[in-house]
C-alpha positions in Angstrom: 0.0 0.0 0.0 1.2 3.6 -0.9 1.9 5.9 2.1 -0.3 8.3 0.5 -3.3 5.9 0.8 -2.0 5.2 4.7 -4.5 8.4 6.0 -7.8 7.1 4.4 -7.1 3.0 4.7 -6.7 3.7 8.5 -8.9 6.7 8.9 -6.5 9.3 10.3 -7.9 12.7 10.7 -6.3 15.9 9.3 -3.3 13.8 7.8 -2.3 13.6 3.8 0.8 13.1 2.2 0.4 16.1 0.2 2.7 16.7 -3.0 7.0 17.0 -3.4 8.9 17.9 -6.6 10.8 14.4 -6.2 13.1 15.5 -9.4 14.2 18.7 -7.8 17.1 18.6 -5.8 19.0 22.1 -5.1 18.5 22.0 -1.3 19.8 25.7 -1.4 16.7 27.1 -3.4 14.9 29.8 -2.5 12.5 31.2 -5.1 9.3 31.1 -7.4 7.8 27.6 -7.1 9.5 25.0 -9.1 8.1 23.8 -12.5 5.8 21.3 -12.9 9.1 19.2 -14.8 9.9 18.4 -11.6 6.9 16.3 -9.8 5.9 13.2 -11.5 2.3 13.5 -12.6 2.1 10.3 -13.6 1.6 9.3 -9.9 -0.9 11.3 -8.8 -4.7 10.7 -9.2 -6.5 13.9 -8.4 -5.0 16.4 -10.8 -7.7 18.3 -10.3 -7.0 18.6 -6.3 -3.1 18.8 -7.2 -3.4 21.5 -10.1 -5.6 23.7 -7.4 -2.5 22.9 -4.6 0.3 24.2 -7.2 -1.6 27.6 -8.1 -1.5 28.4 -4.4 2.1 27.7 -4.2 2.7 30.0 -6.9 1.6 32.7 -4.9 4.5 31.9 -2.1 8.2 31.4 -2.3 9.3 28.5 -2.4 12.2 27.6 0.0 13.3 23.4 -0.7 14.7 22.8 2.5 12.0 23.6 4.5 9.6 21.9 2.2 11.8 18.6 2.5 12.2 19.0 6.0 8.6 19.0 6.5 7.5 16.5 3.2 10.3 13.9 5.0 8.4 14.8 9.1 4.9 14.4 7.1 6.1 10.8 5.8 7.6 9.4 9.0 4.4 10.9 11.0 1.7 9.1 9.0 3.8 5.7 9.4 3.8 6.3 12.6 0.0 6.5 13.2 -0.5 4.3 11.0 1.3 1.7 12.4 0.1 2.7 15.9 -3.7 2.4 14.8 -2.8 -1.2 13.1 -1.3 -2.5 16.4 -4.4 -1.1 18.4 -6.7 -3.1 15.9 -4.9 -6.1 15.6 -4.4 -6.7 19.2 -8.3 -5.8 19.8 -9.2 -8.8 18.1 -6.5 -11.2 18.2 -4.2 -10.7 21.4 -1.4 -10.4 18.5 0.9 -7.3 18.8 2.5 -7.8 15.1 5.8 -5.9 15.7 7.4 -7.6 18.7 7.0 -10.9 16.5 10.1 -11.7 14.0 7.3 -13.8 12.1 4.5 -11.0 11.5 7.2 -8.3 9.1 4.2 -9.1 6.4 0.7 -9.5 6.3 1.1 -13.0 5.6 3.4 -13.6 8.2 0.5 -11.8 10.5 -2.1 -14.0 9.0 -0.6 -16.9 9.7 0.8 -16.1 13.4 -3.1 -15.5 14.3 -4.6 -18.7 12.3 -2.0 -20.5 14.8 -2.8 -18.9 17.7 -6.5 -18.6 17.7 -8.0 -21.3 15.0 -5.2 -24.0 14.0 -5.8 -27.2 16.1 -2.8 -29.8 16.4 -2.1 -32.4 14.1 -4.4 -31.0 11.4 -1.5 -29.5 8.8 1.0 -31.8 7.4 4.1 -30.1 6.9 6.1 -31.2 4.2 10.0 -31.9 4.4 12.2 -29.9 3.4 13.7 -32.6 0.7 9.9 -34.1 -0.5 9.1 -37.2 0.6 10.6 -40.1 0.5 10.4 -43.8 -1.2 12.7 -44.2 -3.9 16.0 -42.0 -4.8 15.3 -38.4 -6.2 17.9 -36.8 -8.0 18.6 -33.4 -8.4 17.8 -31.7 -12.1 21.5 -30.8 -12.0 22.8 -34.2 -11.5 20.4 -35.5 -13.8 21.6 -33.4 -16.5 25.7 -34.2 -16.2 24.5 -38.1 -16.3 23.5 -37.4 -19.3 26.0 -35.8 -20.6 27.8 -38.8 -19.7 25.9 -40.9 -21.2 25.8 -39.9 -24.3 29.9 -39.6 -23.8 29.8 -43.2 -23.6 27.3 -44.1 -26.1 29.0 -42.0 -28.5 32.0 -45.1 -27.3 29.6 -47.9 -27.8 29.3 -47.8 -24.1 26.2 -47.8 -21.4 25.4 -46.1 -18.5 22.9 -47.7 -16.2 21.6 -44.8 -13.9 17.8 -43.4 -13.1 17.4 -42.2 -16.5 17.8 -45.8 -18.0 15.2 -48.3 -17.5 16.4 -50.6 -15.2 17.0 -47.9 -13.0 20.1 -47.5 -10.3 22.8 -49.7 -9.7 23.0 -50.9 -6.5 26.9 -51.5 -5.6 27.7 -53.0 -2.3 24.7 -52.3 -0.6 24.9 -48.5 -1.9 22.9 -46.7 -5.2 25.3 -45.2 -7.2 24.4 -42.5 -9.8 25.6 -43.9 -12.7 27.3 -46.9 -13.6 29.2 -48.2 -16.8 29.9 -52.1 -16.6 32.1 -51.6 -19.9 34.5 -50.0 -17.8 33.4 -50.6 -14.1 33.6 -47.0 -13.4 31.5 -45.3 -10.9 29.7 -41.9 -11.8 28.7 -39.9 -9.0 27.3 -36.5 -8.2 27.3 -34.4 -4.7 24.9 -32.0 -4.5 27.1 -29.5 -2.0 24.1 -28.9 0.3 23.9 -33.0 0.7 27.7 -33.6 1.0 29.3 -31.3 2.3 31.1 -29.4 0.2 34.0 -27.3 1.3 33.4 -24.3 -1.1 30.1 -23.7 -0.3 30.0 -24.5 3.7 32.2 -24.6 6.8 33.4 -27.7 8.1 31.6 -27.1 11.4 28.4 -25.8 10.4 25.2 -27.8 10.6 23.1 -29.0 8.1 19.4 -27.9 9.0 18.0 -30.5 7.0 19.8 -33.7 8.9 21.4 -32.1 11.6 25.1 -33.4 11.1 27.9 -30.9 10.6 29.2 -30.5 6.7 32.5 -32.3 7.7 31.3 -35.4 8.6 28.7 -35.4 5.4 31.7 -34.6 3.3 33.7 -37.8 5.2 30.9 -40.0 4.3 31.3 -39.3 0.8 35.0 -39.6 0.9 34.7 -43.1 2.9 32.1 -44.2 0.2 34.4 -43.3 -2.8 37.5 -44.8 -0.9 35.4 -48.1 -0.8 34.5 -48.6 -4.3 37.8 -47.6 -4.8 39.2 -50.6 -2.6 37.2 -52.9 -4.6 38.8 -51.7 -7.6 35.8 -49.4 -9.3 37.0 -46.6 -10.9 35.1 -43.6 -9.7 34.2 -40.3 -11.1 33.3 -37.4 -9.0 31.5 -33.8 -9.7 30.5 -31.5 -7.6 26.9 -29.5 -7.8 29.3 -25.8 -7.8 31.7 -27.3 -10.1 29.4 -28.4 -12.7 26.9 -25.2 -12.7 30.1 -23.0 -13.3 30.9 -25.0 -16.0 27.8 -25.3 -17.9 26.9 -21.8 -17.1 23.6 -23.5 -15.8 21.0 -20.6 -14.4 18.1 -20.8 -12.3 15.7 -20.4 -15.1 17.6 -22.6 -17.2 17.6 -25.6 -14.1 14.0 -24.8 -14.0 13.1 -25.5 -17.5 15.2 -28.8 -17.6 13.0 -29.8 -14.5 9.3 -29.0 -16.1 10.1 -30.3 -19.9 13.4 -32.9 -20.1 13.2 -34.3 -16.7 10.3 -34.2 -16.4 9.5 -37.8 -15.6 12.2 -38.3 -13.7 12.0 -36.6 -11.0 9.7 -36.8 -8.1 6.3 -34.4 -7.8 6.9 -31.2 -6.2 3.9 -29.6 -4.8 4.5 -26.0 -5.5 4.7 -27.3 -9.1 1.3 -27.4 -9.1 0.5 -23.6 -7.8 -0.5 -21.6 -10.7 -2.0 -17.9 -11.3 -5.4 -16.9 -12.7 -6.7 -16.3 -15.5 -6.9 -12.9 -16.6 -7.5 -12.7 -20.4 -10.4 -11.3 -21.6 -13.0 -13.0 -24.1 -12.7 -9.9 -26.6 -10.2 -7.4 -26.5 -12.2 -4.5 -28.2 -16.1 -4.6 -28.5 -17.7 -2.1 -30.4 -20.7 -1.0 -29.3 -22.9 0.1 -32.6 -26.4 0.2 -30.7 -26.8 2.8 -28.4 -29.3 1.1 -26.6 -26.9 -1.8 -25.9 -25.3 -2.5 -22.6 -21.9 -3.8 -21.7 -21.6 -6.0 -18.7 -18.8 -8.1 -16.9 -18.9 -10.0 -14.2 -17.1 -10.0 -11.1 -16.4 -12.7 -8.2 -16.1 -10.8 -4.7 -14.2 -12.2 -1.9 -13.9 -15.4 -4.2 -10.8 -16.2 -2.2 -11.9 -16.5 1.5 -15.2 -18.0 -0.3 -13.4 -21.0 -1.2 -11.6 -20.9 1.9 -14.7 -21.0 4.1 -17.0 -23.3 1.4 -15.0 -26.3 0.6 -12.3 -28.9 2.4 -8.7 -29.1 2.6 -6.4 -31.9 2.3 -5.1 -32.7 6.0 -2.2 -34.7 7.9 -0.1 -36.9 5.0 -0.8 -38.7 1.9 -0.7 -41.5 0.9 1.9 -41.6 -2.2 1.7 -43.7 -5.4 4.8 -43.5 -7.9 5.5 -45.1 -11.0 3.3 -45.6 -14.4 2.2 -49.2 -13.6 1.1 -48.5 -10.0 -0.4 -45.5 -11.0 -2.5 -46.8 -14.0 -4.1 -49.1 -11.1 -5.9 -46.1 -9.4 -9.2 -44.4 -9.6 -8.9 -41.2 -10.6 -12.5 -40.0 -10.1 -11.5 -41.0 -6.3 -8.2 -39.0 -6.2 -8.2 -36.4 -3.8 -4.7 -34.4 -3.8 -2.0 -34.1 -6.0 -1.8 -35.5 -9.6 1.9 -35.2 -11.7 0.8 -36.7 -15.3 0.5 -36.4 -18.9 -2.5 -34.7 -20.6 -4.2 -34.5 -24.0 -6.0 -32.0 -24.7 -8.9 -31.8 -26.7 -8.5 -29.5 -30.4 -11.1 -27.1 -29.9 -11.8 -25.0 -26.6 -12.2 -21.3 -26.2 -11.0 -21.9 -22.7 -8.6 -24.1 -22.0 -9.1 -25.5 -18.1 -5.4 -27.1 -17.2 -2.5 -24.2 -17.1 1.1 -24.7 -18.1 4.0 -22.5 -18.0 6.1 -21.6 -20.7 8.4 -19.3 -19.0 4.8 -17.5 -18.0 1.6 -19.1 -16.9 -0.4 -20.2 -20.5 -3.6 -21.9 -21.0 -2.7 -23.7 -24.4 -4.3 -26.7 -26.2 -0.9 -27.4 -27.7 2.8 -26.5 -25.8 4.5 -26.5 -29.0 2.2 -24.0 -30.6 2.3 -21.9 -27.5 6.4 -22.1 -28.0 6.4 -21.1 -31.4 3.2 -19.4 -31.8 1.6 -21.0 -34.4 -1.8 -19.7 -36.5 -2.4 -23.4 -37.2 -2.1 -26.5 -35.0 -0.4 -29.2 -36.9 1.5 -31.1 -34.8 0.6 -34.7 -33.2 -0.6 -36.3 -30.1 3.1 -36.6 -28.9 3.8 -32.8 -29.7 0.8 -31.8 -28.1 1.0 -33.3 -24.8 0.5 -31.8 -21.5 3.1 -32.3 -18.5 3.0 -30.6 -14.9 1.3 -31.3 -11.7 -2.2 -30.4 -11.1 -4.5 -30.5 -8.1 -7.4 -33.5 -8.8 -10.5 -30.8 -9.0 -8.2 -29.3 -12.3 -7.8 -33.2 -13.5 -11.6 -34.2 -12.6 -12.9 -31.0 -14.6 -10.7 -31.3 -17.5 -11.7 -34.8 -18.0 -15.2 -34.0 -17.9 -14.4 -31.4 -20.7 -12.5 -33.7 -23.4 -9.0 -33.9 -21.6 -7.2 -37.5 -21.5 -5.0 -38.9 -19.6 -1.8 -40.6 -21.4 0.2 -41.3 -18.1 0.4 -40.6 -14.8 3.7 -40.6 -12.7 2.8 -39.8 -9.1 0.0 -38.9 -6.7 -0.2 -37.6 -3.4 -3.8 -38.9 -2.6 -5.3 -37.1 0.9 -7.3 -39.4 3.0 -8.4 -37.1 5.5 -9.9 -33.6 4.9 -11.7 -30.8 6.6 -12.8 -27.2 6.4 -9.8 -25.9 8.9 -10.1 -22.3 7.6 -13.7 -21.5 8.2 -13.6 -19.9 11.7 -11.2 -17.9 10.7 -13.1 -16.3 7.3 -16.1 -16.1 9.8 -14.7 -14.1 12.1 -12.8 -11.9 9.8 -15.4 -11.7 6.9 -17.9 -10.5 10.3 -15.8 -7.5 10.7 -15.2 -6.3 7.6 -18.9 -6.5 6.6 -19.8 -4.5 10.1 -16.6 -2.0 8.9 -17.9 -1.5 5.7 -20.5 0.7 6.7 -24.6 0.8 6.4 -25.9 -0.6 3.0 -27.7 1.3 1.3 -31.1 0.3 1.4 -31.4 0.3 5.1 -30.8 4.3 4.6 -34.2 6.6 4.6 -34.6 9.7 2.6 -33.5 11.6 5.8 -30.4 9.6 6.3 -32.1 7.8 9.1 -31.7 4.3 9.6 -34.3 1.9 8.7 -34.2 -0.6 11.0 -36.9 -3.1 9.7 -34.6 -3.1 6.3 -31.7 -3.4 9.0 -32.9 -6.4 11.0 -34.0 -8.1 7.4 -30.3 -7.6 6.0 -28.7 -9.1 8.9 -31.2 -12.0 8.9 -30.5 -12.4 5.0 -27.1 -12.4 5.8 -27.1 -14.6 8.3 -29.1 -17.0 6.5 -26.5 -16.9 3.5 -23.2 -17.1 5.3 -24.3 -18.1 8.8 -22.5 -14.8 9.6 -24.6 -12.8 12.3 -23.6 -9.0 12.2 -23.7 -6.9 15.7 -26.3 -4.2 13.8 -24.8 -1.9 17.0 -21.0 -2.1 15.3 -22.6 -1.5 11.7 -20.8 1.5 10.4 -17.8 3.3 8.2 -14.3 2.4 9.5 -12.3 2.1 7.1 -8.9 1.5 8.7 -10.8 -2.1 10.2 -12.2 -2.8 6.8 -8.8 -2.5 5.3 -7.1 -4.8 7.3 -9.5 -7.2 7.7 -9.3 -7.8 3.8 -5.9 -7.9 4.1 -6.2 -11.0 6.4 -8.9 -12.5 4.9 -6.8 -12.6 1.5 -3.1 -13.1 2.8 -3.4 -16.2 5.0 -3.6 -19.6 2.7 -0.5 -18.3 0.4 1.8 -18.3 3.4 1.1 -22.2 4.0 2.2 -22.4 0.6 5.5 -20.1 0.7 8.8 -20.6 -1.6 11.4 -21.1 0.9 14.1 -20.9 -1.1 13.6 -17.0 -1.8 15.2 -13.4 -0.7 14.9 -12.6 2.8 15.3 -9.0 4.1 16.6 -9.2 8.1 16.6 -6.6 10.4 19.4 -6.3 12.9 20.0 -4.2 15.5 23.5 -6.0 16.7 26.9 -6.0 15.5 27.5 -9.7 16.2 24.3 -10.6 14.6 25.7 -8.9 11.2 29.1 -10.9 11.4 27.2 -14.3 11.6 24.8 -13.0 8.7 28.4 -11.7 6.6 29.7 -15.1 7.3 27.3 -17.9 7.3 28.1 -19.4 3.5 24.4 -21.4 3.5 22.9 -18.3 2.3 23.8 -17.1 -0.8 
């Protein structure tokens, strides 16, 4: 939110932002005020209100410092109340103060600390681990990538190189699974992911691995006592490390990325976040002309679609059960699948909208990848070329079956046993508050400006009886610094649940030795 729109969002009297020349910088002026050159117009909405503000300042001289002195006071004041009035609301109603609380520097983060505290009941969530779930080996896209490059190296030899991208899978070499294996040779192929082994470019010896709570030193002795073993046994072994290899190939995130969603794709076990897409926001027509002038334009709009579906339908809960594999998972039902579904789609030929979304460096609704790639007029291509892959939830898969999709394979599914509505008191309580905040409707207002209650009592009962929400008619009325924040919560919660963990973090420090263990801790890039 702009600190401009801080005053009205939390209704603070006699307090506006005003307007700066942000392009102007001569602290020293004194003089006839500046031209309008140096403001940027392009911000500012009311250029009716602004044009009427510059003609008085015309009138005055101007002097820079004072007005920055007293543009930079006016900044830091309304942050100040308005942070002062959002602490006051927020612990009103939830017994939350959100600045004492390292978790709560977002809305999100806020969202979530009060779902905890007030509505989550144990055992309800299943957190994921950090590394997936387990049950059979999951390579890294990186590693998957120099294995092939190895094998074709050794095919171009009239070699082979048995690894998880062959058929038969992983060789299993006294009692360990190696990464790749050539029996032509008896050389061992193997790849350390730093974060896994230890690497001593990436991480100090002594630091501890989050993930498995061992130090990096004894992860990188385990690898070295693994490789000194085959070694004893007479294997030849070949090593790369994950740093090594990315220099080399130049490899960067979006390229890893790409590898993951289209070469790999099969290979590597499903990721839930895969499956978290955008909306859609494309328009039926661009440009309608309207030639009757009789004729009416309409749209339509969903309001508070998102804590709708939050308060109207279930949520997977605790752990799934997880199927993996094209055999096993041709054996399931998918009409009964209720999670997580990593497969391979058809599409049908003709659809004005598409239902399943892919992404093609951006989010696309396409019939056919390859003619979203190359952007084709005319869709020639076959079956093969027109396939779907990525990771859907089951509603997507159920709906696009029942409009012409097919399924040509499916790799893994994270199927939820147990499910509930865990995010309905909280939309109840919230959505109760911001209806009361968002001030009398309309039709319970007389010609005076009196309040009709009969109209009143009916619209709460209405209400009620639609969302089995009962409004206080007492605490019915404008405030819009609680209606605000209350749709902030309402729309900020179920996105946190879901957050990228490997992402930018800002940190706030206030101590010198907390800096120098920031500067040097080499697990954050």
């Amino acid at each position: 939110m702009p600190l401009s729109k801080i005053p009205e969002a939390m209704d603070i009297p006699d307090l506006a932002k005003g307007y700066h020349p942000h392009f102007f910088t001569d602290l020293n002026y004194v003089g006839p005020m500046v031209g309008l050159e140096y403001f940027d117009l392009s911000r500012e909405e009311d250029m009716e209100a602004f044009n009427k503000w510059y003609e008085i300042q015309k009138t005055k001289t101007y002097i820079f410092r004072d007005a920055v002195y007293y543009y930079c006071r006016l900044d830091v004041d309304i942050l100040r109340q308005g942070c002062v009035r959002f602490a006051r609301l927020i612990v009103n109603i939830t017994k939350i103060f959100p600045f004492y609380d390292r978790t709560c520097h977002t809305i999100a983060g806020l969202a979530l600390k009060i779902y905890r505290a007030n509505f989550l009941k144990e055992d309800v969530i299943g957190q994921i681990p950090p590394t997936g779930y387990g049950g059979n080996v999951n390579q890294s896209i990186i590693a998957l990538h120099w294995l092939e490059e190895i094998r074709e190296n050794l095919e171009a030899q009239s070699y082979s190189l048995r690894s998880k991208l062959s058929p038969e899978g992983e060789e299993n070499i006294l009692n360990y699974f190696v990464d790749g294996y050539c029996a032509e040779t008896n050389t061992i192929y193997q790849f350390h992911g730093c974060f896994f082994h230890g690497c001593s470019e990436c991480f100090e010896s002594g630091d501890i691995n989050k993930v498995n709570g061992q130090r990096f030193y004894v992860l990188r002795e385990k690898t070295r006592r693994i490789t000194d073993l085959f070694k004893d046994y007479h294997f030849t072994v070949v090593e790369k490390w994950e740093c090594e290899y990315i220099q080399e190939c130049s490899l960067s995130r979006n390229t890893i990325l790409e590898l993951g969603h289209v070469k790999y794709f099969t290979y590597i076990n499903l990721n839930p976040r895969d499956a978290l897409f955008g909306g859609r926001t494309s328009p039926a027509i661009l440009f309608y002309d309207v030639k009757d002038s009789e004729q009416k334009l309409r749209y339509y709009d969903f309001t508070s679609l998102y804590p709708y579906v939050q308060k109207k339908y279930r949520y997977p809960t605790k752990h799934p059960e997880i199927t993996r594999g094209v055999d096993k998972c041709a054996k399931l039902n998918v009409s009964q699948i209720f999670g997580l579904i990593k497969c391979k789609m058809l599409a049908p030929r003709t659809m004005l909208f598409p239902v399943l979304p892919i992404r093609l460096e951006k989010l696309t609704f396409a019939l056919c990848p390859t003619c979203a790639r190359n952007q084709c007029d005319k869709c020639t291509h076959d079956d093969e070329q027109r396939a779907l892959y990525g990771t859907w939830t089951s509603v997507e898969v159920h709906v696009a079956l029942e409009h012409g999709y097919k399924i040509l394979a499916i790799y893994e599914v994270y199927h939820y046993t147990h499910s509930a509505k865990i995010f309905d008191l909280y939309v109840d309580t919230f959505m109760k508050l911001k209806q009361e905040s968002s001030g009398m409707p309309r039709q319970c207002i007389k010609d005076d400006g009196s309040v009709d209650n009969v109209k009143l009592q009916a619209y709460i009962q209405e209400y009620a009886d639609h969302e089995q929400i009962y409004l206080d008619a007492s605490k019915i009325g404008h405030n819009p610094g609680q209606r605000t924040v209350m749709k902030a919560l309402l729309n900020s919660l179920w996105g946190k649940l879901a957050q990228n963990e490997d992402t930018t973090v800002v940190s706030f420090l206030d101590d010198f030795d907390d800096l120098l263990d920031l500067v040097n801790d080499k697990t954050i890039e």
